[in-house]
C-alpha positions as YAML, in Angstrom:
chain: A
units: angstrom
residues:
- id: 1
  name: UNK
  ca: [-60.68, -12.09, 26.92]
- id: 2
  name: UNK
  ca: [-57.83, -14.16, 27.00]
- id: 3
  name: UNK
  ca: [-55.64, -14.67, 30.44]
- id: 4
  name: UNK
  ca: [-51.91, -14.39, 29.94]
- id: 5
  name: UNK
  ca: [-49.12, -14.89, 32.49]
- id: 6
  name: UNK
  ca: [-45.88, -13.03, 32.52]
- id: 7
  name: UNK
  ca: [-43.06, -12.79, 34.91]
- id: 8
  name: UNK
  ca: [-41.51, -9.14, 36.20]
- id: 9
  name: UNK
  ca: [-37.77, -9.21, 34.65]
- id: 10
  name: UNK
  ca: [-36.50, -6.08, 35.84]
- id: 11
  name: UNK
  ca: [-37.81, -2.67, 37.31]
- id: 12
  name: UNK
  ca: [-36.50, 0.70, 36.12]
- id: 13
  name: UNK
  ca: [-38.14, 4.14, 37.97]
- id: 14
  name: UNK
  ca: [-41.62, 4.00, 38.01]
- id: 15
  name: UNK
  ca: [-41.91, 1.41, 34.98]
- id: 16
  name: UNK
  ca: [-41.27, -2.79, 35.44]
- id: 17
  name: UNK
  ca: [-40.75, -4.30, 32.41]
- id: 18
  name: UNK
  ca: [-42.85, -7.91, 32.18]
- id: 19
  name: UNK
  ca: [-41.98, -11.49, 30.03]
- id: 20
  name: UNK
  ca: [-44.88, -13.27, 28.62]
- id: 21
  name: UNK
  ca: [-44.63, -16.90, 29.58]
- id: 22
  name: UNK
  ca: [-43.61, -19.17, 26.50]
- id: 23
  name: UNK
  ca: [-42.91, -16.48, 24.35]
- id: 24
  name: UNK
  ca: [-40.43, -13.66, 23.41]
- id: 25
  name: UNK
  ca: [-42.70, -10.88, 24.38]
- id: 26
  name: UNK
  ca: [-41.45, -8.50, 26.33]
- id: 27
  name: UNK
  ca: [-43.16, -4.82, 27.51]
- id: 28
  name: UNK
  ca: [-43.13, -2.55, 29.96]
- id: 29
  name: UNK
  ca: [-45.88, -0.72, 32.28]
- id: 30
  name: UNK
  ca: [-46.62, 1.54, 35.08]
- id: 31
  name: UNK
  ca: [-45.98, 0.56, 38.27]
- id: 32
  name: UNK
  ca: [-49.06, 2.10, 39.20]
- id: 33
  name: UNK
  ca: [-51.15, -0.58, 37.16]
- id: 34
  name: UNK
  ca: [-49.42, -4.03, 38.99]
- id: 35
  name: UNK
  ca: [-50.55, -4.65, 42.11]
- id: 36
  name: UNK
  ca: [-49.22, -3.72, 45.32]
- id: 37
  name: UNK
  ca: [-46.08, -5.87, 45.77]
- id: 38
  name: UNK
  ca: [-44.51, -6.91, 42.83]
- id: 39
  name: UNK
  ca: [-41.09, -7.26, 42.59]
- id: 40
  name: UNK
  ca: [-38.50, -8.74, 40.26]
- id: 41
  name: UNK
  ca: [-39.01, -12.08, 39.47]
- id: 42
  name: UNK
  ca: [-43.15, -11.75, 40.54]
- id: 43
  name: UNK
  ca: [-45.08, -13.84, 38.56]
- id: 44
  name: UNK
  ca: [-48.28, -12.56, 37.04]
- id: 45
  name: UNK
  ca: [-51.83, -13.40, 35.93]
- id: 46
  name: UNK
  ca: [-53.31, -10.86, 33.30]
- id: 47
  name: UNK
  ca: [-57.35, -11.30, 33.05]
- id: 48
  name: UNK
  ca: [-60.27, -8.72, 32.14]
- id: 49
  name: UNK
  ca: [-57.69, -5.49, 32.14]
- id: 50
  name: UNK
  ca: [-56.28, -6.54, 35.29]
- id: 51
  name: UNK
  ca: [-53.14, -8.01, 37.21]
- id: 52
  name: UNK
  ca: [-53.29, -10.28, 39.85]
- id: 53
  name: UNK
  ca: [-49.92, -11.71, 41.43]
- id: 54
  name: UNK
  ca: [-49.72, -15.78, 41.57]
- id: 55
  name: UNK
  ca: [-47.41, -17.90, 43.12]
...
């Protein structure tokens, strides 16, 4: 599976809505599926169906 980064862009209820890096892509998921911690501007690995926050 392919790994794909994306940065948090904003946060609305229970849903944060997420920027792929070096593209126009933008979507939005449960809270409940990011790890503990994210916040606007939280910059994200995405790898075998799950998030990991990276610096």
């Amino acid at each position: 599976m392919e790994t794909k980064y994306y940065t948090v862009t904003k946060i609305e209820g229970e849903y944060a809505y997420i920027l792929e890096d070096n593209t126009e892509n933008e979507i939005f998921i449960a809270m409940a599926l990011l790890p503990e911690g994210v916040d606007i501007g939280t910059r994200l690995k995405y790898e075998m169906f799950s998030y990991e926050i990276i610096s």
